[in-house]
C-alpha positions as CSV (number, residue, x, y, z in Angstrom):
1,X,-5.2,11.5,5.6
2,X,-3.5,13.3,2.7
3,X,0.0,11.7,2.3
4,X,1.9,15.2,0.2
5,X,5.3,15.3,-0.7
6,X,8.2,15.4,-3.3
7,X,8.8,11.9,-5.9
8,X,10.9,10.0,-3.8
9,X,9.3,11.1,-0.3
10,X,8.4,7.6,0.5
11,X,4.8,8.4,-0.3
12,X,4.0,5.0,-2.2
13,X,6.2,3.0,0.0
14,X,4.9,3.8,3.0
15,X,1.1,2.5,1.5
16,X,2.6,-0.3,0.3
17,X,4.1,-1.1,4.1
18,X,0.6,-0.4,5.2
19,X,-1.4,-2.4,2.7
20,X,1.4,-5.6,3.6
21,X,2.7,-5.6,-0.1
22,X,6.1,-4.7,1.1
23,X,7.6,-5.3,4.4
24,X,9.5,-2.3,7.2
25,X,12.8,-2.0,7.0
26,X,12.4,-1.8,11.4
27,X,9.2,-1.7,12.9
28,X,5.7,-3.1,12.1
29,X,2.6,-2.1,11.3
30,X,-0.7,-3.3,12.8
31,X,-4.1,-2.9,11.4
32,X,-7.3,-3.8,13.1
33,X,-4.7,-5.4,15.8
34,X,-3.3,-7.4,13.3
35,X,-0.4,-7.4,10.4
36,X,-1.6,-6.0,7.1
37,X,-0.3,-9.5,5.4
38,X,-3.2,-11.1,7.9
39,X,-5.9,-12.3,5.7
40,X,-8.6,-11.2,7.7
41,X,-7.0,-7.7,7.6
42,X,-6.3,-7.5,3.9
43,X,-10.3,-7.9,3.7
44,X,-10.9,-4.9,5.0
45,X,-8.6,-2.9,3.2
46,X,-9.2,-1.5,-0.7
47,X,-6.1,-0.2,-2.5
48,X,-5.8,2.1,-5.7
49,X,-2.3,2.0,-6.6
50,X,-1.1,3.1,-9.6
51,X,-1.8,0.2,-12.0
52,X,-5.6,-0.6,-12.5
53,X,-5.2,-4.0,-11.4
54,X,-8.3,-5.7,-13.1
55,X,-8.1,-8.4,-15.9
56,X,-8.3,-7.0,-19.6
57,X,-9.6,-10.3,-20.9
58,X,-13.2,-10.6,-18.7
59,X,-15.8,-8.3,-18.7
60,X,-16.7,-5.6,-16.5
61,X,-19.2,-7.3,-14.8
62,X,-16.7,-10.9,-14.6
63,X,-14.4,-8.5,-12.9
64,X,-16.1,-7.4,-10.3
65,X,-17.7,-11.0,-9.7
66,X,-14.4,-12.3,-9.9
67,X,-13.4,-9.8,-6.9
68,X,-16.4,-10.2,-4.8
69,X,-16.3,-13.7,-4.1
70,X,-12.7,-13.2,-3.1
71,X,-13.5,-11.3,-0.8
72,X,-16.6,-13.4,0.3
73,X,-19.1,-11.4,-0.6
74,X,-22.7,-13.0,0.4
75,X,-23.9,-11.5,-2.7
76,X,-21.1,-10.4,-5.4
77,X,-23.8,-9.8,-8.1
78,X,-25.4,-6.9,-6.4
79,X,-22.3,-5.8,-5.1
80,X,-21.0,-5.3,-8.8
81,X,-24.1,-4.2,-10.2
82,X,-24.4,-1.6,-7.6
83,X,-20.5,-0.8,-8.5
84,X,-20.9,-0.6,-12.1
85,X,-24.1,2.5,-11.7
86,X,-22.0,4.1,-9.5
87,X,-18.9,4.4,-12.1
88,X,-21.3,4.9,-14.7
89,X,-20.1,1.5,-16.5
90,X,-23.6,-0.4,-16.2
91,X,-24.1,0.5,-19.9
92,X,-20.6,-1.4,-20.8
93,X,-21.0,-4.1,-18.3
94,X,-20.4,-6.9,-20.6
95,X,-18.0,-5.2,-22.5
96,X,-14.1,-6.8,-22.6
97,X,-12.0,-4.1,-20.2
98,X,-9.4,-4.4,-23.1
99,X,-11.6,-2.2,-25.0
100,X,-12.3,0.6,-22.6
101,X,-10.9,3.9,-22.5
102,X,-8.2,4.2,-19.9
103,X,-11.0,6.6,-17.9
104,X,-13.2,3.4,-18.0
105,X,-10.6,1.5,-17.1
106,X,-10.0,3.5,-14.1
107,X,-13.7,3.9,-13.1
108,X,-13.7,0.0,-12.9
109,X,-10.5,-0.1,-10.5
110,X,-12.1,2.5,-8.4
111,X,-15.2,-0.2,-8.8
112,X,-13.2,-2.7,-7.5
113,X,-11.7,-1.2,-4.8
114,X,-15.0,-0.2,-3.1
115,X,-16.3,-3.7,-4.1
116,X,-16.2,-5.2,-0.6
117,X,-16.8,-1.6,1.3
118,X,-13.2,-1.6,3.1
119,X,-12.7,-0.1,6.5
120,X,-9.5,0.9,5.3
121,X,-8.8,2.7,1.5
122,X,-5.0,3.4,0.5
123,X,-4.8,5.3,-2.7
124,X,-1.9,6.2,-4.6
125,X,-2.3,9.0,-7.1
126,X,-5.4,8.1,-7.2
127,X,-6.3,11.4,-9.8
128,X,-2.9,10.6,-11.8
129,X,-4.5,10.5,-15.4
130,X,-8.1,10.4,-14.5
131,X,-10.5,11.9,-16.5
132,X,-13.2,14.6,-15.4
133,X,-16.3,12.3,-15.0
134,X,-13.8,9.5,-13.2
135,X,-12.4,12.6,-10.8
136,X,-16.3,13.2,-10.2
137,X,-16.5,9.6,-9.8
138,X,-14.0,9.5,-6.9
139,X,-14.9,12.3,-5.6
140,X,-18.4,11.0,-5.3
141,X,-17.2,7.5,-3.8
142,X,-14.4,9.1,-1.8
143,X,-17.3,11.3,0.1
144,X,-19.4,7.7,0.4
145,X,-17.1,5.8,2.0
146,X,-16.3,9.3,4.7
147,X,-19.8,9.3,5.4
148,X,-19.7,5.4,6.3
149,X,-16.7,5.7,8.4
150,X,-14.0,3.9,6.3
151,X,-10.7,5.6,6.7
152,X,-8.6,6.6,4.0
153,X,-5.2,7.3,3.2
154,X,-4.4,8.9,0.0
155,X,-1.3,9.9,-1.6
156,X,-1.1,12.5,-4.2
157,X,0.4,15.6,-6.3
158,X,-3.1,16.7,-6.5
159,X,-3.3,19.1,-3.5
160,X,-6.9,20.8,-3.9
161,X,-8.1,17.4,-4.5
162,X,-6.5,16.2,-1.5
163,X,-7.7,19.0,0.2
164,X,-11.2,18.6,-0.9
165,X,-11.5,15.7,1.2
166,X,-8.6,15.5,3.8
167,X,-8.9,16.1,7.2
168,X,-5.5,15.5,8.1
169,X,-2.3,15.9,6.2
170,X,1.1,14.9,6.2
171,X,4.3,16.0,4.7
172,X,6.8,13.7,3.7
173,X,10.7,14.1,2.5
174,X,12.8,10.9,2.5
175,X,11.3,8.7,4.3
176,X,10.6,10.9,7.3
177,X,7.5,13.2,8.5
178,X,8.5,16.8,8.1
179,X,4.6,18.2,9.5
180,X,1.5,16.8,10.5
181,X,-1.6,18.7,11.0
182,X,-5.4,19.2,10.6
């Protein structure tokens, strides 16, 4: 689901509702049957917000370890090493994050986020200063994680990105859903 519209649409606040980082104003929102702020829920959703959200003084590699026995991986070491040849960052995989390039830096969020294979992806700009081989990158994953079922909702500026991979779309403007369609 392509999430399109105007700054200020309500684009990133409706993900963060979703992913149970911010709560409705009136309503709710249940995932898997469940609240998003469920913990059992919030493992099987990855977000890709706008900051990177991974820890500039470990590694690569102590990243992605770090994340995969929070969520409980049975095995967090293949999970990463299988996440750092995907992003192409198997080559710096013992490098501090503090020294990457911000492309780097965002091939390892997009790492982390698909660390744990989520049923549910919410991304937030997710091409917003990417570089080309990280867009390939997400692209490449993005497709993946399709093809395995997960669901994903993704807001962006980037429509023939969005469109790329979308098979839904909807139009926001202040707070409220001005279309929907396939």
């Amino acid at each position: 689901l392509a999430l399109l519209g105007p700054n200020g649409a309500g684009k990133t606040t409706l993900l963060r509702i979703v992913a149970g980082f911010s709560k409705a104003g009136r309503g709710e929102v249940k995932l898997f049957g469940n609240s998003p702020r469920d913990l059992a829920t919030r493992r099987r959703i990855g977000v890709l917000g706008h900051g990177i959200a991974v820890y500039d003084e470990l590694s690569a590699i102590e990243n992605l370890l770090l994340f995969g026995r929070l969520y409980e991986l049975d095995d967090p070491g293949r999970a990463a090493e299988e996440w750092l040849e995907r992003t192409g960052l198997q080559r710096v995989r013992d490098g501090l994050v503090r020294e990457f390039s911000r492309g780097m830096r965002q091939r390892l969020a997009i790492a982390r986020a698909f660390l744990h294979a989520p049923d549910l992806l919410l991304l937030d700009e997710p091409f917003t200063a990417l570089d080309d081989r990280a867009i390939a990158v997400l692209q490449s994953v993005l497709k993946h994680g399709l093809d395995r079922g997960c669901t994903i909702i993704m807001s962006t500026h980037q429509i023939r990105e969005a469109m790329e991979l979308a098979t839904h779309v909807v139009l926001l403007d202040r707070g409220r859903v001005r279309h929907t369609g396939e």
